[in-house]
C-alpha positions in Angstrom: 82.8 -76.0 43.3 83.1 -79.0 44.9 84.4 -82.1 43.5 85.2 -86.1 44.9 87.4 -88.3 43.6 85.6 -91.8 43.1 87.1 -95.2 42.1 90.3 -95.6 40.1 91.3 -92.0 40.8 88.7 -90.4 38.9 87.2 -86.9 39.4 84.8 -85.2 37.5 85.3 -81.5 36.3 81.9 -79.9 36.4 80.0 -79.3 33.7 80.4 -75.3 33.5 84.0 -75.5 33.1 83.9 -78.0 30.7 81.3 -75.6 28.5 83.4 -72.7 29.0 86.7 -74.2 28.0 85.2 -76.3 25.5 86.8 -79.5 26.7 85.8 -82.5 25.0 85.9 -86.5 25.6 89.6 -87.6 24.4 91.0 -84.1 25.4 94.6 -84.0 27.1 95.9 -82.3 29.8 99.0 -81.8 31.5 98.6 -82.5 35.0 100.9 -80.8 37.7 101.2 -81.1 41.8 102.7 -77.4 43.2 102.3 -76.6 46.8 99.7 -79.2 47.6 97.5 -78.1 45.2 96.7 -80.5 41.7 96.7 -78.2 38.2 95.6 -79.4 34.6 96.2 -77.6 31.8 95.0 -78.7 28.5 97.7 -79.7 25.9 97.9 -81.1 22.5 99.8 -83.7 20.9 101.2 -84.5 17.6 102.6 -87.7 16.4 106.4 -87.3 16.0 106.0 -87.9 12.2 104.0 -84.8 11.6 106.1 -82.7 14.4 109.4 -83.6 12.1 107.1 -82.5 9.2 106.4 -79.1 11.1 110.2 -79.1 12.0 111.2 -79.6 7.8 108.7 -76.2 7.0 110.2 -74.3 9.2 113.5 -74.8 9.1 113.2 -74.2 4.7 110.9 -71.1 5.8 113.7 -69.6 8.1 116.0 -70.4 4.7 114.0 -68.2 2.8 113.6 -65.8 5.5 117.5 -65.5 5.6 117.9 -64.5 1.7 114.9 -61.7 2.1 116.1 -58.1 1.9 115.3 -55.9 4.7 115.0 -52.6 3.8 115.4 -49.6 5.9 112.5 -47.6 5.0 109.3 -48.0 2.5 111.2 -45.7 0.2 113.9 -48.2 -0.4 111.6 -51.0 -0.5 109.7 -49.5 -3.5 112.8 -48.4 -5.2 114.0 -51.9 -5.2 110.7 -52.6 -7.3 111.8 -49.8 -9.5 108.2 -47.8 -8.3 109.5 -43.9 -7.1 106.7 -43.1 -4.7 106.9 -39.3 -5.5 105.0 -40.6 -8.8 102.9 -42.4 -7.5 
């Protein structure tokens, strides 16, 4: 597919690919020069606010992940629950 560039740098990506990729007015993209050739890749982007938010969840995830037992076989998993699974 062919493509121009018109005033103030703008090109327009044709319609196809913006169907199939399900690009939208607004959208972002990273845009990259390697060996002569232009790349975009869609990105998104979140305020800082909600990032530290996302930051705060995981870090008191990976606390609770740190207390968690790990067990080394289902066995031992349900014989910490007090459930023999020769009963069951």
């Amino acid at each position: 597919m062919l493509a121009e560039i018109r005033g103030r740098s703008q090109i327009t990506i044709p319609a196809e690919i913006i169907k199939k990729l399900g690009i939208s007015e607004g959208d972002k993209f990273e845009i990259t020069e390697k060996d002569g050739g232009i790349f975009l890749c869609p990105v998104v982007v979140y305020p800082k606010e909600k990032m530290a938010k996302i930051a705060k969840i995981i870090k008191e995830t990976e606390a609770d992940v740190s207390r968690q037992t790990a067990f080394d076989s289902v066995e031992d998993l349900f014989a910490d629950m007090g459930i023999n699974i020769d009963d069951v």
